[in-house]
C-alpha positions in Angstrom: -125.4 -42.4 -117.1 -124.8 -46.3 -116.4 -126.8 -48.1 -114.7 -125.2 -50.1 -111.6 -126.1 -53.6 -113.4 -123.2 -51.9 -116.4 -121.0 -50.8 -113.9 -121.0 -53.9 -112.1 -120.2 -55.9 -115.5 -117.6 -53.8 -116.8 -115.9 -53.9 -113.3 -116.5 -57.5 -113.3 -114.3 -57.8 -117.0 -111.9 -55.3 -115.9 -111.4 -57.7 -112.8 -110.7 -60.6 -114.4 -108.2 -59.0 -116.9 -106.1 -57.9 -113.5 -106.6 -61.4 -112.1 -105.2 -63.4 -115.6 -107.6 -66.2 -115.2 -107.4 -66.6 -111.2 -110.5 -66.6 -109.4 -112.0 -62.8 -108.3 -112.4 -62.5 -104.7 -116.0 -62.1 -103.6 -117.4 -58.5 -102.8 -120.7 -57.5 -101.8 -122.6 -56.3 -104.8 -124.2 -52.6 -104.0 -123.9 -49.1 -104.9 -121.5 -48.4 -102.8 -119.2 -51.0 -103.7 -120.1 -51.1 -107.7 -119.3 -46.9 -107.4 -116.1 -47.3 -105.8 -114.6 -50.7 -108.0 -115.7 -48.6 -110.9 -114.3 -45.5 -110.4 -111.0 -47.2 -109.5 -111.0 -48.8 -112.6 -111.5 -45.6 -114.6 -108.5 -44.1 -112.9 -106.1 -47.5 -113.4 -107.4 -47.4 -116.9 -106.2 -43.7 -117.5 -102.7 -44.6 -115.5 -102.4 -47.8 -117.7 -103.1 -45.3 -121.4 -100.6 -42.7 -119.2 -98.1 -45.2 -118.5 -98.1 -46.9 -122.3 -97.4 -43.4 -124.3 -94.4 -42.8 -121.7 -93.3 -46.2 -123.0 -94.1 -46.4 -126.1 -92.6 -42.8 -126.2 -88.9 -44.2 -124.5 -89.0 -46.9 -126.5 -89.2 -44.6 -130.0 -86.5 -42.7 -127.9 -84.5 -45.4 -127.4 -84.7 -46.6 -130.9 -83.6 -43.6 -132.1 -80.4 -43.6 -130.2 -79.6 -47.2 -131.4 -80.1 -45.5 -134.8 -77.9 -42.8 -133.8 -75.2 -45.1 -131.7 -75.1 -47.1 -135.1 -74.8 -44.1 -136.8 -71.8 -43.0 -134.7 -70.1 -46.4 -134.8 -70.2 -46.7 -138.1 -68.7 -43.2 -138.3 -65.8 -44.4 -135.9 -65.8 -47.8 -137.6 -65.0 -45.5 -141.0 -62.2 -43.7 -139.3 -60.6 -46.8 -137.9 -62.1 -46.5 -134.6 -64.0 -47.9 -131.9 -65.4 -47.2 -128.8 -63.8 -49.6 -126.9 -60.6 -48.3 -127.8 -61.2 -44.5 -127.4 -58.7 -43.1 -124.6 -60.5 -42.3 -121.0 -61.0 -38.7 -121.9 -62.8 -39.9 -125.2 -65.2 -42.2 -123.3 -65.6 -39.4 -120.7 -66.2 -36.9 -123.5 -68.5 -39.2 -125.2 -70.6 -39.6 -121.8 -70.7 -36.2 -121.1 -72.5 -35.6 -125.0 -74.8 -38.9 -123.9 -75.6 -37.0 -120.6 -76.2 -33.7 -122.3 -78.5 -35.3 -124.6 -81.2 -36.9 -122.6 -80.6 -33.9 -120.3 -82.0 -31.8 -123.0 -84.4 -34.7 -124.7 -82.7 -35.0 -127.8 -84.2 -36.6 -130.8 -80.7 -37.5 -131.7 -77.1 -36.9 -131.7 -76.5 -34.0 -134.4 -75.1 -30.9 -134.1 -78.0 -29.5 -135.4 -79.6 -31.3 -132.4 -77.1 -29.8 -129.7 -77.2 -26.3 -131.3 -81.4 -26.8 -130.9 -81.3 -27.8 -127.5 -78.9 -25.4 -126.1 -80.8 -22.6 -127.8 -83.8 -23.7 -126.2 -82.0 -24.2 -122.8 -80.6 -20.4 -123.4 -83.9 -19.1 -123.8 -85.6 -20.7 -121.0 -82.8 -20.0 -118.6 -83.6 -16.2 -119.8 -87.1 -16.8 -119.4 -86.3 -18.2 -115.5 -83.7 -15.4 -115.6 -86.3 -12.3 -116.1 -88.7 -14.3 -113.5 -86.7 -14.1 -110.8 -85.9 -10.9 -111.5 -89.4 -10.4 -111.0 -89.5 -12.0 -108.1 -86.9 -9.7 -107.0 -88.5 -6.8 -107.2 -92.0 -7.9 -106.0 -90.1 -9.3 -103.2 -88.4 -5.7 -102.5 -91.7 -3.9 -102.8 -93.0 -5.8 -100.5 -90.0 -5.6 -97.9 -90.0 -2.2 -98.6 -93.8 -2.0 -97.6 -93.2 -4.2 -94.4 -90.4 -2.0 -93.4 -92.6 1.1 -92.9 -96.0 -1.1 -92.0 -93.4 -1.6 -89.0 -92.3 2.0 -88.8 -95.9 3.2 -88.8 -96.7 0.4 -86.1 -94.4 1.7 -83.9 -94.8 5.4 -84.2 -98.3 4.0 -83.5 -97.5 1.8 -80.3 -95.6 4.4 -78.8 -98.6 7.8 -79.6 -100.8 5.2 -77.8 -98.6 4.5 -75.1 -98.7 8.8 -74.7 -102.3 9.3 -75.1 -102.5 6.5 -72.4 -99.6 8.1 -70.2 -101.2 11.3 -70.9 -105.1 9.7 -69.7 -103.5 9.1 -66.5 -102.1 12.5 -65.8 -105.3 14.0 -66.9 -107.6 11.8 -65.0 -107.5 13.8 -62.0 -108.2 17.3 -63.5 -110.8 15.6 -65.7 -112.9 14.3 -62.4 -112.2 17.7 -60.7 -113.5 19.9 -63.7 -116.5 17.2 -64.0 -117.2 18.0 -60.3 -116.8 21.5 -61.0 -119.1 21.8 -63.8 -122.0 19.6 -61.6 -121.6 21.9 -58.8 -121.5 25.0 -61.4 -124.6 23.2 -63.8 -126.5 22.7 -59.9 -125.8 26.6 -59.0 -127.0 28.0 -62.3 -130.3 25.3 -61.6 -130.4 26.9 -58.1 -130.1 30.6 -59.4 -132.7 30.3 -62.1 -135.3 29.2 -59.9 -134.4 32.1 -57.5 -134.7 34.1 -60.3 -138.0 32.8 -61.4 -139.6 32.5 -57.7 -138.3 36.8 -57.7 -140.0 37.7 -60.5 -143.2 36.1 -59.1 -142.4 37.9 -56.1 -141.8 41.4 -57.8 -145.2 40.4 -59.6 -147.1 39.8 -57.0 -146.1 43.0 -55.2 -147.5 45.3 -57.8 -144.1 45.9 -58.8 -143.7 48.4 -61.9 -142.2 46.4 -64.5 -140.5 49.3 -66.5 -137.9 49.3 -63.3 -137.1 46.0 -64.5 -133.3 45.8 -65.5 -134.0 45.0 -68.9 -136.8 47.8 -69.0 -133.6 49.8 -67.5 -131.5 49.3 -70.0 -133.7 49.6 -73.1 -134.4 53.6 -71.2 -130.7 53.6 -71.0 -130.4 53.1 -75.0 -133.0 55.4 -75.8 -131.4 58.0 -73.4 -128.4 57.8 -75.0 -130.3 58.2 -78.9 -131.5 61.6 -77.5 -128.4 62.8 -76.2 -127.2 62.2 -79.7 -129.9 63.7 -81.5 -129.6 66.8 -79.4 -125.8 67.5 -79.7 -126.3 68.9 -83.2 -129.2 70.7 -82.3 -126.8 72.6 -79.6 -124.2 73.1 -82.3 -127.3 74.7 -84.1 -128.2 76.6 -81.7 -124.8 77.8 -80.9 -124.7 79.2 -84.5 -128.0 81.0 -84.0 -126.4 83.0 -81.1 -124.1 84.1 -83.7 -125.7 85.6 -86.2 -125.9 88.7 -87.1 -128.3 92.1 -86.3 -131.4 90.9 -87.5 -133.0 90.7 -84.2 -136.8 89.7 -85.0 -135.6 86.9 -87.0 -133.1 85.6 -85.0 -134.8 85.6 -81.8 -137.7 83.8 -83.8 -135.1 81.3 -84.6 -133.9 81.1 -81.0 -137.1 80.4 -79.9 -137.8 77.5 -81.9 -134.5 76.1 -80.9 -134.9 76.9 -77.1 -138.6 74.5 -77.4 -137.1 71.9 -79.4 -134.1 72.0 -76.6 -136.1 72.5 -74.0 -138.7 68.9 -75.5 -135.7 66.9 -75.9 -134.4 67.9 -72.1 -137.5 67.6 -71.0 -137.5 63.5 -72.5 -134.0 63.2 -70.7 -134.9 64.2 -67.4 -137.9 62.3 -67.8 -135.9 59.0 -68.5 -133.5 59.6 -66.4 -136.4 59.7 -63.3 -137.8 56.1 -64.6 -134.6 55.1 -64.2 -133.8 56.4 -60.8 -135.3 53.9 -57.3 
């Protein structure tokens, strides 16, 4: 990396090679300064090299033209003509090839040349040709895609503008089914503790709990079990009254029936009466 003392004396040459011998005006010598003087002459030294190959490239250019004018003229001068003495439509002609030439950067005036160039111009006009084409269709996917991003927004704006319509109308009903489910959540509250403080009640009074409702209802179930149980012992017993004249063992039969009936009753009548006030 330079130090600021190189900087400063190649900024200080460089200065009086733009000056030509004139005096350099004064600047204050620090880093700030040294930095800045040095970095602009880095970047008028690259534009100077830049500026040189464009000429020296115009100038090999424009050489090569003489050749080629020379060339031409001695062509016309070989077929007893000039260019001051072509017609107006010559000389325009003539310009229009001149034109056509630097427009495509010609080396020179051959056919060869001309058939080169335009080739080239042919391709590159394809090449721009199939960009834009490109272009096109990116451009149409993406109108297409805008197209229904704005469909979609509006089918949007407008189920918004229902769900808020429809927030309005159900406001009201909203607030009176709140109420109504306070007032129901602060009955059941209410019930349950006049359920609980009952039960202590019915405690406290010595109350039999198999009178309970749910003591009740399991009775109930079991009722109903026996009931089932003893409809096919009645069928049974049915058949015993049917059979035939063997009285001893029949009537031992019937018997046995009549005690198992007569248990089972006995369990109904039973439940029934826990189930009764």
């Amino acid at each position: 990396m330079s130090t600021v003392a190189e900087k400063h004396r190649k900024v200080q040459v460089w200065l009086e090679d733009i000056f030509a011998g004139s005096s350099v005006p004064q600047y204050e010598i620090n880093q700030k300064t040294v930095d800045f003087l040095y970095d602009l002459m880095v970047m008028n030294e690259r534009r100077d090299r830049e500026t040189k190959l464009v000429i020296d490239d115009l100038n090999q250019k424009g050489a090569e033209y003489h050749q080629e004018a020379v060339r031409l003229a001695d062509i016309f001068h070989s077929m007893g003509l000039s260019t001051t003495k072509l017609s107006k439509s010559g000389s325009t002609s003539l310009t229009t090839l001149a034109n056509v030439a630097l427009t495509l950067e010609l080396k020179d005036g051959s056919i060869s040349s001309y058939l080169v160039g335009l080739t080239e111009l042919s391709r590159e006009s394809l090449s721009t040709e199939e960009a834009r084409q490109q272009e096109k269709e990116i451009t149409d996917e993406l109108s297409r895609k805008t197209q229904n991003a704005l469909v979609k927004s509006s089918h949007f704006k407008k189920f918004l503008q229902a769900l808020e319509e429809k927030s309005i109308d159900q406001e009201p009903k909203l607030k009176h089914k709140f109420q109504n489910e306070e007032f129901l959540q602060q009955k059941a509250r209410q019930y349950k503790e006049r359920l609980h403080y009952s039960k202590d009640q019915l405690h406290l009074s010595g109350v039999d709990p198999s009178i309970y409702h749910d003591s009740l209802q399991k009775k109930e179930q079991e009722l109903q079990e026996l009931k089932k149980r003893i409809a096919p012992l009645r069928a049974k017993l049915d058949t015993y009254h049917q059979l035939p004249a063997d009285p001893s063992l029949a009537q031992v039969k019937v018997e046995e029936a009549k005690k198992v009936l007569a248990s089972l009753e006995s369990k109904i009548l039973k439940g029934i009466n826990l189930m009764g006030p």
